[in-house]
N, C-alpha and C positions, 0 to 999 in steps of 0.2 A: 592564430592558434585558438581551438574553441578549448576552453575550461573543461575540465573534468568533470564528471557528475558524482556528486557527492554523496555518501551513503546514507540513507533514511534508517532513523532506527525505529524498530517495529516491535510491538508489546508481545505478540501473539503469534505462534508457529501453526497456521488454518489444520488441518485436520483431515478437513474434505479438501481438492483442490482438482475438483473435475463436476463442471454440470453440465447436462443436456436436455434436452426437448425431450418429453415421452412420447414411446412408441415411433420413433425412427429412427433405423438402424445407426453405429456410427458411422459406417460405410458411408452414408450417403449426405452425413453433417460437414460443412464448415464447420474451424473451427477458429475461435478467437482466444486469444492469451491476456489474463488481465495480471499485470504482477503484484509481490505481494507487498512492496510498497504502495499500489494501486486500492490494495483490497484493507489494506489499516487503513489509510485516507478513508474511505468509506465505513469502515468501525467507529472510528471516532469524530467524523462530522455527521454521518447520519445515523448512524445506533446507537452512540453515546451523546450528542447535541452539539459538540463542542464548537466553536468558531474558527473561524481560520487562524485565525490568531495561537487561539491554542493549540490547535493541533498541528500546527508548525511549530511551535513550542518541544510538545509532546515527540515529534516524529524529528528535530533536528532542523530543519529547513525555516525558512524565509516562510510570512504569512502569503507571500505573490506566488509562491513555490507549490507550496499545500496547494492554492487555488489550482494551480496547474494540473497538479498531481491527480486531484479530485475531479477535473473538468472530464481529463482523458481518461478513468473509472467512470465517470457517468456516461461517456459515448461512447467506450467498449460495451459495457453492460445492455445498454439500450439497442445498440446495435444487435447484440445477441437474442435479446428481448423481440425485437421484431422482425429479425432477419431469421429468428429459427437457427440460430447457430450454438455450436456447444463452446463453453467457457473453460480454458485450459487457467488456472491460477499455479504462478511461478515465475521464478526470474524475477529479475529485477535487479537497483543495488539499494542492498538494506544490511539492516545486519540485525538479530535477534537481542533486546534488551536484556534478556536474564547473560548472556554470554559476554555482556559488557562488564566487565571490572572498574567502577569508579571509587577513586579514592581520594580524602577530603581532609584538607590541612586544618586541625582542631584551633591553629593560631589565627588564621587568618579566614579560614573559610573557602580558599580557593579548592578548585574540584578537579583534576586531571586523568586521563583512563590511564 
């Protein structure tokens, strides 16, 4: 029985969540999905510096996990990059940090949502 995939939690709700190549129609693009646990991975190990370490910290997950997560964002993206194809961002399983409720035992310090 394979394991559930666990939900990554994500700082940031993107904004933009559509790119393409200029000047060709969409009609006639491929198109690639990067999700948006895919596109945090890439926030915070290449726009913010962070390590794997942290950023599977940061995002909930194993530092092997982040690698992972981060590998398949850099070969979605690249592939878009030279394939000419457009970049759909969504999906995934994450869940938005501000809509997380965490609450923190002032005795002990333990932390539960």
């Amino acid at each position: 029985m394979v394991r559930p995939i666990k939900d990554r939690t994500v700082a940031f709700d993107p904004e933009v969540n559509y790119f393409k190549p200029r000047g060709i129609p969409m009609i006639d693009l491929e198109e690639v999905t990067l999700a948006v646990d895919e596109l945090e991975a890439i926030r915070l190990a290449d726009l913010l510096g962070m390590s794997h370490e942290e950023g599977g910290v940061r995002m909930g997950v194993s530092r092997a996990t982040f690698g992972r997560i981060i590998q398949k964002a850099h070969k979605t993206i690249a592939d878009a990059i030279i394939n000419g194809k457009a970049i759909n961002i969504g999906g995934g399983n994450y869940r938005l940090l501000e809509k997380m409720r965490v609450f923190l035992c002032e005795a002990c310090g333990h932390q539960w949502e």
